[in-house]
N, C-alpha and C positions, 0 to 999 in steps of 0.2 A: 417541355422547353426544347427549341430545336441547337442542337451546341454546333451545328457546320452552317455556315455562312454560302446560303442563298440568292443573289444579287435581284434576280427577279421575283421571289418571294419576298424578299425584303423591302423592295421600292413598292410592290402592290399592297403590302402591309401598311407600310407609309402613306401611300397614297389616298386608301379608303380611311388613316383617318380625319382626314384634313377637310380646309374651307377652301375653296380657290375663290379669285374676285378676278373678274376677268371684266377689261377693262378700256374703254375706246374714248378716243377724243377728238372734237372738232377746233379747228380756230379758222383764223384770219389775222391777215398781217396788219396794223394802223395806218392811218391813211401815210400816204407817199412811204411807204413799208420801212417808218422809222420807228424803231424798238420793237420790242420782241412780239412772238405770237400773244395773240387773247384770245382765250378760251369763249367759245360760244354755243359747245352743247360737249355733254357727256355721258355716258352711259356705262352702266357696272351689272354685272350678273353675279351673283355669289351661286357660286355652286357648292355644296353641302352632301361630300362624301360618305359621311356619319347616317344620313337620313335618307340614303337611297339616290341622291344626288337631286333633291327636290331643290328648287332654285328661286330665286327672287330677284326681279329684274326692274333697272329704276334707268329711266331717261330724262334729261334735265337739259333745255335749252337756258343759254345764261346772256345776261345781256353784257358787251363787250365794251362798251362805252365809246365807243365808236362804230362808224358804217362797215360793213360787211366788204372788204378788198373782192373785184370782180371775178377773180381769179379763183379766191378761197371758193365761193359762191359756185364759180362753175365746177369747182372738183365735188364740193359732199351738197350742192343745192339750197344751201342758208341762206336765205335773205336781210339784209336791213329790217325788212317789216317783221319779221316773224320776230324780230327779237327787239322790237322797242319794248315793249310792253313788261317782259321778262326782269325777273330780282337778278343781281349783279352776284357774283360768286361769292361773295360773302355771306349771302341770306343761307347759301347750301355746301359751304365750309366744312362746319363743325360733324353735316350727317355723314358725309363721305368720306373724312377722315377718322371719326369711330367705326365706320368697315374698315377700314386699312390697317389698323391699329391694331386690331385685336390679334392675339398671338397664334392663335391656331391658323392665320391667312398665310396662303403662296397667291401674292400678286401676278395676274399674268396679262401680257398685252405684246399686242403685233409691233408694237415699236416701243418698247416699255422705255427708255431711255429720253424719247421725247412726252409721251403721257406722264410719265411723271415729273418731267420738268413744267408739264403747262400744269 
């Protein structure tokens, strides 16, 4: 047992034994951009410390229940078309919030404040 306090021994300790769920999101604004963003594609990688940092990666376009804002469109390239067809965020709810949930995760994202608001 090491009895003096480490700082970078201690955070690589920590590190290796954890989940990270690392995390991105697309939207678009509603037509004449009244109310908030809607979600229309997402994507999560768990990275898995514990296992050598072997990972599992899910991408999900979602249908927004409206047209795709021309603007949104030109920044990440989402079309209206690609996402008629597509189950609305409810159908994939439940699976991406039991990744989130689980106690061993450090959520992380390049803008976490707005990904986890949409």
């Amino acid at each position: 047992m090491r009895t003096t306090f480490n700082p970078e021994a201690d955070a690589f300790d920590e590190f290796t034994r954890r989940v990270f769920v690392v995390v991105d999101t697309e939207t678009t604004l509603p037509p004449e951009r009244k109310g908030p963003q809607r979600l229309v594609s997402y994507a999560y990688t768990v990275l898995d410390s514990t296992t050598g940092f072997k990972s599992e990666k899910h991408h999900v376009f979602v249908n927004p229940g409206v047209p795709m804002d021309p603007k949104s469109t030109s920044k990440n390239g989402i079309t209206t078309e690609m996402l008629v067809k597509k189950k609305d965020f409810k159908f994939h709810h439940a699976k991406l919030k039991a990744v989130l949930q689980r106690p061993d995760v450090i959520f992380v994202a390049h803008n976490a404040n707005f990904d986890a608001g949409v």
